[in-house]
NUMIBA-686883 format. One line per 4 residues: number of its first residue (from 0); their letters; for each residue x, y, z of C-alpha. Coordinates in steps of 0.1 Angstrom, whole numbers, always signed. Layout:
<atoms>
NUM) a) X Y Z; ...
</atoms>
This chain:
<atoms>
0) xxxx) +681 +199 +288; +678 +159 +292; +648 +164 +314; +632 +185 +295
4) xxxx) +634 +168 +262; +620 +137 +284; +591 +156 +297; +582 +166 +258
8) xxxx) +584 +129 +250; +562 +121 +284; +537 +149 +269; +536 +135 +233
12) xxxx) +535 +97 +244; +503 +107 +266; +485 +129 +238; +489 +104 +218
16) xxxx) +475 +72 +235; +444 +96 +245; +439 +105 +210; +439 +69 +199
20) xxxx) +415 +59 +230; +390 +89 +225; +390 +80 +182; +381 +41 +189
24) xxxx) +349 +45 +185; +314 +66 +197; +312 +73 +231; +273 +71 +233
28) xxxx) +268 +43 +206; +243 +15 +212; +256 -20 +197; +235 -41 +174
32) xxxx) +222 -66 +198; +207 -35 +220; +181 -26 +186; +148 -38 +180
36) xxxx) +142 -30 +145; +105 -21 +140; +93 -40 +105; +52 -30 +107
40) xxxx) +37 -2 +124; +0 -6 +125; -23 +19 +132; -60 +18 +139
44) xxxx) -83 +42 +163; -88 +30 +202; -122 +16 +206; -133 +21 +241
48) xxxx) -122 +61 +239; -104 +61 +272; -88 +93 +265; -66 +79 +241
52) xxxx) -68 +85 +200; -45 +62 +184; -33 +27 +192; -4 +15 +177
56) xxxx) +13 -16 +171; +49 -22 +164; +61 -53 +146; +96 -59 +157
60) xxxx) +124 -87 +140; +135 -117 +157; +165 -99 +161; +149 -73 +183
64) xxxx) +167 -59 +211; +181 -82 +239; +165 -77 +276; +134 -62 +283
68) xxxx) +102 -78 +279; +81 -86 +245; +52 -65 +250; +22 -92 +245
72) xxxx) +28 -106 +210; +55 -132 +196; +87 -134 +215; +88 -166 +222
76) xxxx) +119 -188 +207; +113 -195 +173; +88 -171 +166; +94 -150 +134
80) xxxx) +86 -114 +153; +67 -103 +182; +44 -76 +183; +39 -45 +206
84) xxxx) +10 -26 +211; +5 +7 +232; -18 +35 +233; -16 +72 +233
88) xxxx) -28 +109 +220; -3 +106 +192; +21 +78 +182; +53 +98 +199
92) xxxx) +32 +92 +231; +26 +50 +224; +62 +47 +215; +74 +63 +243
96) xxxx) +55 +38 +264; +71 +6 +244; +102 +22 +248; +94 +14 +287
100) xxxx) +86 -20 +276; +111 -34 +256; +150 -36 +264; +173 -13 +242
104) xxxx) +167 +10 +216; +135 +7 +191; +152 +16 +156; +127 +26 +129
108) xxxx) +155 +24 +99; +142 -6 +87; +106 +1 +88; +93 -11 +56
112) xxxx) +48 -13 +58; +21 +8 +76; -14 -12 +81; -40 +15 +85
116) xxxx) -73 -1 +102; -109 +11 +96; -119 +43 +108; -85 +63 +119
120) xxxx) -89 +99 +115; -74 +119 +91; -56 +140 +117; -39 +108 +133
124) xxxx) -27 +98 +102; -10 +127 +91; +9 +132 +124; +13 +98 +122
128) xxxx) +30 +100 +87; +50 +131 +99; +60 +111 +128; +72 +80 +109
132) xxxx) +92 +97 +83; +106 +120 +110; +118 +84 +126; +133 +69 +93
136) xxxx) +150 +99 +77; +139 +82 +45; +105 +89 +34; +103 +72 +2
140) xxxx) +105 +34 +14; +77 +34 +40; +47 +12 +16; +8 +15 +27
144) xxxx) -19 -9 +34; -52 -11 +50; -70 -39 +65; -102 -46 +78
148) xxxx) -91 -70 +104; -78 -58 +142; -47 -45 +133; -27 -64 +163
152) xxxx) -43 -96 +153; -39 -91 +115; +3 -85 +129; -1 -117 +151
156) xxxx) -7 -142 +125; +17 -166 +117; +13 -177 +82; +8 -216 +74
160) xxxx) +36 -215 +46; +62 -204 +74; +69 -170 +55; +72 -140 +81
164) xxxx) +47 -111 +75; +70 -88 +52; +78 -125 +31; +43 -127 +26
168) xxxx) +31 -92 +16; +63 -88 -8; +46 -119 -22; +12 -108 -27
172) xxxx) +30 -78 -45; +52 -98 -69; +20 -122 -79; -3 -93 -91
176) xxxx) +24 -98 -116; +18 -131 -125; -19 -125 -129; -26 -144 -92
180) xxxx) -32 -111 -74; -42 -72 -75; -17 -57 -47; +0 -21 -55
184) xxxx) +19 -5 -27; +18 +32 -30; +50 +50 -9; +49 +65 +18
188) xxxx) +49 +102 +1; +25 +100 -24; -7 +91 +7; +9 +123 +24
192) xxxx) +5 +140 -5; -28 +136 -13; -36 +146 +25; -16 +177 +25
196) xxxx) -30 +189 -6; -62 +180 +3; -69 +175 -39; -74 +137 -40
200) xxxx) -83 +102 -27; -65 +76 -14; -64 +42 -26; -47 +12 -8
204) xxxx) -42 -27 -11; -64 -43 +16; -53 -69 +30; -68 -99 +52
208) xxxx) -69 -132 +69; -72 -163 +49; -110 -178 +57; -89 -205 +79
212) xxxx) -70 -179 +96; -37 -191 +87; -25 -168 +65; -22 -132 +48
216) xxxx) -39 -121 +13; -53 -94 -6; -88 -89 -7; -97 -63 -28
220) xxxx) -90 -24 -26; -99 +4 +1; -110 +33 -16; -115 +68 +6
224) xxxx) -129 +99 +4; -97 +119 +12; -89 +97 +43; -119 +85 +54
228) xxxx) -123 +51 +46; -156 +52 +20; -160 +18 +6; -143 -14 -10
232) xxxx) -140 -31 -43; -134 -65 -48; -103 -81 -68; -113 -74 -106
236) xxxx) -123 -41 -96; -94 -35 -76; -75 -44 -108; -95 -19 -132
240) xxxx) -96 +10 -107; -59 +3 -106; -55 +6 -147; -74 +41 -147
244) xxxx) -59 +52 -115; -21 +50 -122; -29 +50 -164; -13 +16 -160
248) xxxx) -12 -20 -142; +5 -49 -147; -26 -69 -149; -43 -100 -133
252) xxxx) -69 -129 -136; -105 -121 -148; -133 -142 -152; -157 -132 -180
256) xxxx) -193 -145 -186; -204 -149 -225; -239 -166 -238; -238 -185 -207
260) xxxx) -206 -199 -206; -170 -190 -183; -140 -178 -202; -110 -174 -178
264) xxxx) -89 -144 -192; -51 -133 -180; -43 -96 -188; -7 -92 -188
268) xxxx) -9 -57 -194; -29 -21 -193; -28 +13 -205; -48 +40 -199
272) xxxx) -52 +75 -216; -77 +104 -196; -86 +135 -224; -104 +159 -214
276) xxxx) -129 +180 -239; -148 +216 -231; -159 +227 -198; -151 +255 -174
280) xxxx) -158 +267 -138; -192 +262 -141; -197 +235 -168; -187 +200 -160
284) xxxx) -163 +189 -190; -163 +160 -210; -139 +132 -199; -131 +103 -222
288) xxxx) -114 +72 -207; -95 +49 -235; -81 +17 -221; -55 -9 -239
292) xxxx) -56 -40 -226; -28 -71 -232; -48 -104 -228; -46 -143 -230
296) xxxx) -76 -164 -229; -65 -194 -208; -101 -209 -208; -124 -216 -236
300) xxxx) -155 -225 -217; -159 -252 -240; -156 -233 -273; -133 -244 -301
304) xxxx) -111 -217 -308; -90 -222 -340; -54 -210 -348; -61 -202 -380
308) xxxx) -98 -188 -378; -98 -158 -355; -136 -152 -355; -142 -175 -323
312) xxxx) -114 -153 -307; -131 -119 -323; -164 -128 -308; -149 -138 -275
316) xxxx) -127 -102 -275; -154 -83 -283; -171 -95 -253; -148 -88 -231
320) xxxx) -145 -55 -243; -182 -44 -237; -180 -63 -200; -153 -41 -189
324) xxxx) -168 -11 -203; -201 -21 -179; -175 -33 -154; -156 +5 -156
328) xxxx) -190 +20 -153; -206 +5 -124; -173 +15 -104; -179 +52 -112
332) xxxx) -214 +48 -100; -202 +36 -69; -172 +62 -66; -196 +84 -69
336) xxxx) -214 +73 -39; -185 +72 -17; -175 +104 -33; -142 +91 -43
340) xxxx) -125 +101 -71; -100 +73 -69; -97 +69 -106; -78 +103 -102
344) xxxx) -101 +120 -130; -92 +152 -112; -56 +149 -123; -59 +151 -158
348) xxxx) -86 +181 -156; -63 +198 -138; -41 +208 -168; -65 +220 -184
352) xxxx) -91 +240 -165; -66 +250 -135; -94 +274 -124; -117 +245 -112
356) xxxx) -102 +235 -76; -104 +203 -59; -137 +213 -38; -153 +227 -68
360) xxxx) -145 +193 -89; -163 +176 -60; -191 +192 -59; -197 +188 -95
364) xxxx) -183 +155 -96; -219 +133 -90; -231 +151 -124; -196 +140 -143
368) xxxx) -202 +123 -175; -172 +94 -183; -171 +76 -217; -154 +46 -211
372) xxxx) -136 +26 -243; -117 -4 -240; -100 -17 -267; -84 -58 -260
376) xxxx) -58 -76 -280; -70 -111 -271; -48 -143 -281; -50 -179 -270
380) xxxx) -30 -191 -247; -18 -228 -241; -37 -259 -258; -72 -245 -259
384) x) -96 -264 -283
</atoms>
Protein backbone atom coordinates (compact mmCIF):
# COMPACT_ATOMS: atom_id res chain seq x y z
CA UNK A 1 0.00 0.00 0.00
CA UNK A 2 3.09 2.29 1.05
CA UNK A 3 4.47 1.93 -2.35
CA UNK A 4 1.70 2.58 -4.08
CA UNK A 5 0.59 5.70 -2.36
CA UNK A 6 4.38 6.84 -3.07
CA UNK A 7 4.10 6.07 -6.75
CA UNK A 8 0.69 8.37 -6.78
CA UNK A 9 2.66 11.08 -5.08
CA UNK A 10 5.80 10.39 -7.68
CA UNK A 11 2.87 10.74 -10.49
CA UNK A 12 1.32 13.96 -9.12
CA UNK A 13 4.76 15.68 -8.15
CA UNK A 14 5.84 15.06 -11.99
CA UNK A 15 2.38 16.25 -13.60
CA UNK A 16 2.69 18.92 -11.78
CA UNK A 17 6.20 20.42 -12.41
CA UNK A 18 5.41 19.70 -16.24
CA UNK A 19 2.27 21.64 -16.10
CA UNK A 20 4.06 24.62 -14.50
CA UNK A 21 7.11 24.25 -17.14
CA UNK A 22 4.74 23.88 -20.27
CA UNK A 23 2.35 27.17 -18.78
CA UNK A 24 5.63 29.53 -18.39
CA UNK A 25 5.25 31.04 -21.30
CA UNK A 26 4.84 30.48 -25.46
CA UNK A 27 6.81 27.96 -26.88
CA UNK A 28 7.23 29.74 -30.31
CA UNK A 29 7.31 33.45 -29.05
CA UNK A 30 9.83 35.87 -30.40
CA UNK A 31 11.16 38.44 -27.64
CA UNK A 32 11.09 42.11 -28.14
CA UNK A 33 14.58 42.72 -29.06
CA UNK A 34 14.11 40.06 -32.14
CA UNK A 35 11.17 42.81 -33.81
CA UNK A 36 11.75 45.47 -36.14
CA UNK A 37 8.73 47.53 -36.00
CA UNK A 38 7.93 48.90 -39.50
CA UNK A 39 6.87 52.88 -38.92
CA UNK A 40 6.49 53.94 -42.96
CA UNK A 41 5.81 51.75 -45.77
CA UNK A 42 6.42 53.59 -48.99
CA UNK A 43 5.36 52.65 -52.13
CA UNK A 44 6.04 53.87 -55.57
CA UNK A 45 6.21 51.86 -59.19
CA UNK A 46 9.83 50.31 -60.24
CA UNK A 47 11.34 52.46 -62.95
CA UNK A 48 13.55 50.42 -65.04
CA UNK A 49 10.56 47.58 -65.41
CA UNK A 50 12.77 44.63 -64.72
CA UNK A 51 9.97 42.41 -64.20
CA UNK A 52 9.13 43.82 -61.06
CA UNK A 53 5.76 46.19 -60.32
CA UNK A 54 6.09 47.58 -57.05
CA UNK A 55 9.10 48.73 -54.91
CA UNK A 56 8.70 49.15 -51.57
CA UNK A 57 10.34 50.68 -48.81
CA UNK A 58 10.02 49.96 -45.14
CA UNK A 59 10.90 52.50 -42.46
CA UNK A 60 11.92 50.55 -39.38
CA UNK A 61 12.47 52.18 -35.49
CA UNK A 62 15.73 52.40 -33.87
CA UNK A 63 14.57 49.74 -31.91
CA UNK A 64 14.42 47.36 -34.97
CA UNK A 65 15.34 43.94 -34.62
CA UNK A 66 18.87 42.96 -33.27
CA UNK A 67 21.25 40.96 -35.93
CA UNK A 68 20.83 40.93 -39.43
CA UNK A 69 21.87 43.64 -41.56
CA UNK A 70 20.12 47.24 -42.24
CA UNK A 71 19.15 46.93 -45.75
CA UNK A 72 20.85 50.27 -47.29
CA UNK A 73 19.32 53.08 -45.32
CA UNK A 74 19.95 54.47 -41.62
CA UNK A 75 21.26 51.89 -39.21
CA UNK A 76 24.01 53.34 -38.16
CA UNK A 77 24.25 54.34 -34.18
CA UNK A 78 22.39 57.24 -33.55
CA UNK A 79 20.38 57.26 -36.46
CA UNK A 80 16.59 57.77 -35.76
CA UNK A 81 15.43 54.71 -38.30
CA UNK A 82 16.87 53.03 -41.16
CA UNK A 83 15.16 52.31 -44.21
CA UNK A 84 14.75 49.11 -46.40
CA UNK A 85 13.86 48.91 -49.77
CA UNK A 86 13.13 45.68 -51.97
CA UNK A 87 11.37 44.98 -55.05
CA UNK A 88 8.74 42.53 -56.16
CA UNK A 89 5.32 41.58 -58.27
CA UNK A 90 3.42 42.44 -55.08
CA UNK A 91 4.47 43.83 -51.69
CA UNK A 92 4.16 40.06 -50.00
CA UNK A 93 6.96 39.30 -52.55
CA UNK A 94 9.40 42.56 -51.39
CA UNK A 95 8.75 41.78 -47.80
CA UNK A 96 9.64 38.42 -48.08
CA UNK A 97 12.96 39.41 -49.49
CA UNK A 98 13.74 42.05 -46.39
CA UNK A 99 12.65 39.41 -44.29
CA UNK A 100 16.06 37.79 -45.75
CA UNK A 101 17.70 40.97 -44.99
CA UNK A 102 17.10 42.01 -41.67
CA UNK A 103 17.60 39.89 -38.38
CA UNK A 104 14.31 38.82 -36.54
CA UNK A 105 10.90 39.28 -37.15
CA UNK A 106 9.46 42.58 -39.22
CA UNK A 107 6.24 43.45 -37.12
CA UNK A 108 3.80 45.70 -38.92
CA UNK A 109 1.63 46.47 -35.50
CA UNK A 110 2.90 49.72 -35.27
CA UNK A 111 2.68 50.84 -38.69
CA UNK A 112 1.34 54.17 -38.60
CA UNK A 113 1.90 56.25 -42.61
CA UNK A 114 1.82 55.00 -46.21
CA UNK A 115 3.78 57.41 -48.83
CA UNK A 116 2.30 56.70 -52.18
CA UNK A 117 4.87 58.01 -55.01
CA UNK A 118 3.77 59.30 -58.53
CA UNK A 119 2.46 56.99 -60.83
CA UNK A 120 1.67 53.51 -58.81
CA UNK A 121 -1.18 51.75 -60.38
CA UNK A 122 -4.34 51.35 -59.12
CA UNK A 123 -4.09 47.57 -58.92
CA UNK A 124 -0.78 47.72 -56.76
CA UNK A 125 -2.32 49.84 -54.50
CA UNK A 126 -5.28 47.96 -53.67
CA UNK A 127 -3.41 44.71 -53.06
CA UNK A 128 -1.16 46.76 -51.48
CA UNK A 129 -3.86 48.18 -49.03
CA UNK A 130 -5.27 44.47 -48.65
CA UNK A 131 -1.88 43.45 -47.90
CA UNK A 132 -1.13 46.14 -45.16
CA UNK A 133 -4.31 45.79 -43.23
CA UNK A 134 -4.01 42.02 -43.51
CA UNK A 135 -0.45 42.65 -41.71
CA UNK A 136 -1.81 45.10 -38.86
CA UNK A 137 -5.22 43.47 -38.01
CA UNK A 138 -6.19 47.06 -37.46
CA UNK A 139 -7.33 48.88 -40.47
CA UNK A 140 -8.42 52.11 -39.15
CA UNK A 141 -4.87 53.60 -37.98
CA UNK A 142 -2.88 53.21 -41.17
CA UNK A 143 -2.89 57.38 -42.46
CA UNK A 144 -2.06 58.24 -46.32
CA UNK A 145 0.27 60.51 -48.08
CA UNK A 146 1.65 61.06 -51.39
CA UNK A 147 4.79 62.70 -52.40
CA UNK A 148 6.40 63.63 -55.36
CA UNK A 149 9.90 62.99 -54.31
CA UNK A 150 11.67 59.25 -54.56
CA UNK A 151 9.94 57.64 -51.99
CA UNK A 152 13.33 55.94 -50.46
CA UNK A 153 14.95 59.29 -50.44
CA UNK A 154 11.89 61.28 -49.23
CA UNK A 155 12.18 58.13 -46.04
CA UNK A 156 15.99 58.86 -45.85
CA UNK A 157 15.97 62.39 -44.82
CA UNK A 158 16.94 63.29 -41.61
CA UNK A 159 15.21 66.47 -40.59
CA UNK A 160 17.37 69.58 -39.46
CA UNK A 161 15.16 70.06 -36.16
CA UNK A 162 16.27 66.42 -35.01
CA UNK A 163 12.52 65.25 -35.04
CA UNK A 164 12.22 61.59 -36.58
CA UNK A 165 9.90 61.29 -39.64
CA UNK A 166 6.58 60.31 -37.83
CA UNK A 167 7.58 63.62 -35.21
CA UNK A 168 7.54 65.57 -38.10
CA UNK A 169 4.49 64.58 -40.17
CA UNK A 170 2.30 64.47 -36.77
CA UNK A 171 3.58 68.04 -36.75
CA UNK A 172 2.61 69.23 -40.10
CA UNK A 173 -0.85 67.74 -39.06
CA UNK A 174 -1.26 69.49 -35.74
CA UNK A 175 -0.10 73.04 -37.40
CA UNK A 176 -2.86 73.05 -40.14
CA UNK A 177 -4.46 73.75 -36.90
CA UNK A 178 -2.79 76.65 -36.00
CA UNK A 179 -3.30 78.25 -39.40
CA UNK A 180 0.70 77.31 -40.46
CA UNK A 181 -0.30 74.37 -42.63
CA UNK A 182 -3.01 72.48 -44.82
CA UNK A 183 -2.23 68.63 -43.93
CA UNK A 184 -5.34 66.13 -43.50
CA UNK A 185 -4.60 62.46 -43.14
CA UNK A 186 -7.42 60.44 -44.46
CA UNK A 187 -7.32 56.47 -42.77
CA UNK A 188 -6.51 53.91 -44.19
CA UNK A 189 -10.27 52.74 -45.02
CA UNK A 190 -11.71 55.51 -46.38
CA UNK A 191 -8.81 55.48 -49.76
CA UNK A 192 -9.82 51.70 -49.93
CA UNK A 193 -13.14 52.65 -50.07
CA UNK A 194 -13.20 54.90 -52.74
CA UNK A 195 -11.08 52.19 -54.78
CA UNK A 196 -13.35 49.38 -54.11
CA UNK A 197 -16.36 51.29 -54.97
CA UNK A 198 -14.95 52.73 -57.72
CA UNK A 199 -17.54 56.02 -56.95
CA UNK A 200 -14.94 58.64 -56.09
CA UNK A 201 -11.48 60.41 -56.01
CA UNK A 202 -8.88 60.32 -53.84
CA UNK A 203 -7.38 63.18 -52.24
CA UNK A 204 -4.06 63.12 -50.10
CA UNK A 205 -1.59 65.58 -48.21
CA UNK A 206 1.57 65.73 -50.37
CA UNK A 207 4.29 66.05 -48.84
CA UNK A 208 8.06 67.19 -49.76
CA UNK A 209 11.60 68.15 -49.10
CA UNK A 210 12.35 71.51 -47.76
CA UNK A 211 14.19 73.57 -50.87
CA UNK A 212 17.49 72.91 -48.62
CA UNK A 213 16.81 69.32 -48.32
CA UNK A 214 16.81 69.25 -44.72
CA UNK A 215 13.56 68.69 -43.80
CA UNK A 216 9.87 67.36 -44.37
CA UNK A 217 6.69 69.70 -45.32
CA UNK A 218 3.48 69.91 -46.96
CA UNK A 219 3.28 71.18 -50.25
CA UNK A 220 0.01 71.29 -51.45
CA UNK A 221 -2.62 68.52 -52.21
CA UNK A 222 -2.56 65.36 -54.72
CA UNK A 223 -5.75 65.16 -56.26
CA UNK A 224 -6.59 61.80 -58.58
CA UNK A 225 -8.80 60.64 -60.92
CA UNK A 226 -9.84 57.44 -58.96
CA UNK A 227 -6.20 56.46 -58.30
CA UNK A 228 -4.36 57.78 -60.88
CA UNK A 229 -2.50 60.65 -59.79
CA UNK A 230 -4.30 63.74 -62.08
CA UNK A 231 -2.84 66.90 -60.79
CA UNK A 232 -1.89 69.19 -57.67
CA UNK A 233 -3.01 72.23 -55.95
CA UNK A 234 -1.04 74.39 -54.11
CA UNK A 235 -1.56 75.28 -50.16
CA UNK A 236 -4.66 77.73 -50.22
CA UNK A 237 -6.25 75.51 -52.60
CA UNK A 238 -5.43 72.50 -50.75
CA UNK A 239 -7.11 74.31 -47.86
CA UNK A 240 -10.48 75.21 -49.83
CA UNK A 241 -10.71 71.86 -51.67
CA UNK A 242 -10.40 70.53 -48.15
CA UNK A 243 -13.56 72.83 -46.72
CA UNK A 244 -15.91 71.48 -49.76
CA UNK A 245 -14.48 68.07 -49.66
CA UNK A 246 -15.04 66.98 -46.00
CA UNK A 247 -17.95 70.05 -45.51
CA UNK A 248 -15.35 71.19 -43.04
CA UNK A 249 -11.59 72.15 -42.18
CA UNK A 250 -9.96 73.56 -39.45
CA UNK A 251 -8.65 76.34 -41.51
CA UNK A 252 -5.16 78.00 -42.35
CA UNK A 253 -3.24 81.13 -43.52
CA UNK A 254 -4.46 82.97 -46.72
CA UNK A 255 -3.13 85.86 -48.29
CA UNK A 256 -5.73 88.08 -50.03
CA UNK A 257 -4.98 90.86 -52.65
CA UNK A 258 -7.43 94.14 -52.47
CA UNK A 259 -6.95 97.62 -54.61
CA UNK A 260 -3.45 96.73 -54.65
CA UNK A 261 -2.60 96.12 -51.34
CA UNK A 262 -1.78 92.42 -49.15
CA UNK A 263 -4.14 91.61 -46.31
CA UNK A 264 -2.90 88.46 -44.48
CA UNK A 265 -6.03 86.59 -43.28
CA UNK A 266 -6.17 83.38 -40.58
CA UNK A 267 -9.43 81.29 -40.94
CA UNK A 268 -9.83 79.44 -37.90
CA UNK A 269 -12.72 77.71 -39.12
CA UNK A 270 -15.06 76.33 -42.16
CA UNK A 271 -18.30 74.88 -43.06
CA UNK A 272 -19.66 73.75 -45.89
CA UNK A 273 -23.27 72.85 -46.98
CA UNK A 274 -23.76 70.92 -50.83
CA UNK A 275 -27.85 71.09 -51.97
CA UNK A 276 -28.73 69.75 -54.68
CA UNK A 277 -31.83 71.20 -56.96
CA UNK A 278 -33.68 69.28 -60.20
CA UNK A 279 -32.05 66.94 -62.49
CA UNK A 280 -32.33 63.35 -63.41
CA UNK A 281 -30.57 60.65 -65.42
CA UNK A 282 -30.21 62.65 -68.19
CA UNK A 283 -30.20 66.27 -67.00
CA UNK A 284 -27.26 67.46 -65.11
CA UNK A 285 -28.81 69.02 -61.73
CA UNK A 286 -28.22 72.12 -60.13
CA UNK A 287 -25.61 72.09 -57.28
CA UNK A 288 -25.23 74.99 -54.93
CA UNK A 289 -22.12 75.17 -52.73
CA UNK A 290 -22.61 77.64 -49.44
CA UNK A 291 -19.41 78.04 -47.44
CA UNK A 292 -19.08 79.67 -43.64
CA UNK A 293 -15.95 80.79 -43.01
CA UNK A 294 -14.35 81.89 -39.26
CA UNK A 295 -11.66 84.56 -40.00
CA UNK A 296 -9.09 86.96 -38.37
CA UNK A 297 -7.41 89.65 -40.38
CA UNK A 298 -3.84 89.64 -38.87
CA UNK A 299 -2.62 92.21 -41.60
CA UNK A 300 -4.05 95.45 -42.59
CA UNK A 301 -1.86 96.16 -45.55
CA UNK A 302 -1.59 99.52 -44.37
CA UNK A 303 -5.30 100.25 -43.83
CA UNK A 304 -6.58 101.78 -40.63
CA UNK A 305 -9.14 99.49 -39.40
CA UNK A 306 -11.20 100.94 -36.44
CA UNK A 307 -12.82 99.16 -33.43
CA UNK A 308 -15.64 101.00 -33.50
CA UNK A 309 -16.20 101.64 -37.33
CA UNK A 310 -16.70 98.36 -38.98
CA UNK A 311 -16.89 99.67 -42.60
CA UNK A 312 -13.00 99.30 -43.21
CA UNK A 313 -13.50 95.65 -42.01
CA UNK A 314 -16.94 95.26 -44.25
CA UNK A 315 -15.11 96.41 -47.30
CA UNK A 316 -12.04 94.24 -46.55
CA UNK A 317 -14.75 91.01 -45.87
CA UNK A 318 -16.49 91.48 -48.68
CA UNK A 319 -13.42 91.14 -50.60
CA UNK A 320 -12.50 88.23 -49.41
CA UNK A 321 -15.67 86.83 -50.00
CA UNK A 322 -15.74 87.38 -53.86
CA UNK A 323 -11.79 86.06 -54.02
CA UNK A 324 -12.70 82.82 -52.69
CA UNK A 325 -15.66 82.52 -54.70
CA UNK A 326 -13.14 83.10 -57.96
CA UNK A 327 -10.64 81.00 -55.91
CA UNK A 328 -13.59 77.95 -55.49
CA UNK A 329 -14.23 78.34 -59.18
CA UNK A 330 -10.97 78.14 -60.83
CA UNK A 331 -10.42 74.78 -58.85
CA UNK A 332 -13.56 73.22 -60.50
CA UNK A 333 -12.24 74.30 -63.71
CA UNK A 334 -9.27 72.50 -63.15
CA UNK A 335 -11.03 69.35 -61.46
CA UNK A 336 -12.66 69.21 -64.30
CA UNK A 337 -9.62 68.84 -66.38
CA UNK A 338 -8.20 66.19 -64.33
CA UNK A 339 -11.56 64.74 -64.14
CA UNK A 340 -11.55 64.71 -60.47
CA UNK A 341 -14.43 65.14 -58.49
CA UNK A 342 -12.41 65.65 -55.36
CA UNK A 343 -14.84 68.13 -53.89
CA UNK A 344 -16.94 64.90 -53.49
CA UNK A 345 -19.99 66.68 -55.35
CA UNK A 346 -21.01 63.19 -56.21
CA UNK A 347 -21.81 62.45 -52.61
CA UNK A 348 -24.39 64.71 -51.99
CA UNK A 349 -26.25 63.93 -55.47
CA UNK A 350 -26.29 60.64 -54.49
CA UNK A 351 -29.22 60.99 -52.05
CA UNK A 352 -31.06 62.30 -54.28
CA UNK A 353 -31.01 61.01 -57.77
CA UNK A 354 -29.62 57.38 -56.74
CA UNK A 355 -30.41 56.37 -60.39
CA UNK A 356 -27.41 58.46 -61.74
CA UNK A 357 -24.22 56.12 -61.08
CA UNK A 358 -20.73 57.11 -60.56
CA UNK A 359 -19.76 56.60 -64.40
CA UNK A 360 -22.79 58.31 -65.56
CA UNK A 361 -21.98 61.49 -63.08
CA UNK A 362 -18.56 61.48 -64.88
CA UNK A 363 -19.45 61.66 -67.92
CA UNK A 364 -21.77 64.48 -67.38
CA UNK A 365 -19.61 65.93 -64.89
CA UNK A 366 -17.46 68.55 -67.46
CA UNK A 367 -21.08 70.20 -68.22
CA UNK A 368 -21.86 70.56 -64.20
CA UNK A 369 -22.86 73.87 -63.23
CA UNK A 370 -21.61 74.94 -59.31
CA UNK A 371 -22.80 78.18 -57.69
CA UNK A 372 -20.37 78.89 -55.28
CA UNK A 373 -21.33 81.40 -52.07
CA UNK A 374 -19.10 82.19 -49.33
CA UNK A 375 -20.29 83.96 -46.64
CA UNK A 376 -17.03 85.39 -43.99
CA UNK A 377 -17.30 86.61 -40.46
CA UNK A 378 -14.13 88.76 -40.51
CA UNK A 379 -12.71 90.36 -37.15
CA UNK A 380 -9.44 92.06 -36.38
CA UNK A 381 -6.99 90.38 -34.77
CA UNK A 382 -4.08 91.78 -32.57
CA UNK A 383 -3.05 95.59 -32.67
CA UNK A 384 -3.94 96.39 -36.26
CA UNK A 385 -4.18 100.20 -37.12
Amino acid sequence: MDLRRTFIAFCAGVSCVALMFLASGCWDSINIESRGFVVAIGLEPVKDRDDKDISVMIMMSPTRAAGGRAGGGQGEEGQDAFVVEEKGLFLEDAVEQMRSEVGGVIDFSALEFLVIGNGLGPDDLWRSLNTILFFRHIPLASLVLATEEDVVELMNVSPASGKTFSEVLNGLQAQSRQGLGNVQFPMAWSVMSVIRNEAGDIVLPLIGRTEKGDGLEAVGTAVYDGTRRAGILGPTDSMLLYGIAWRKHLGGTYIMRHAGREFIVRIIGMKTKVSVSGGDAHQMPGIRVKMSVAARLLDSGGYRVSIADRSQLNELKAAAERDLENRLREILVKLKEWNSDAMRLYHALRPKLPSISYDEFKRMYPELEVDFEVSMNLRRAGLLR
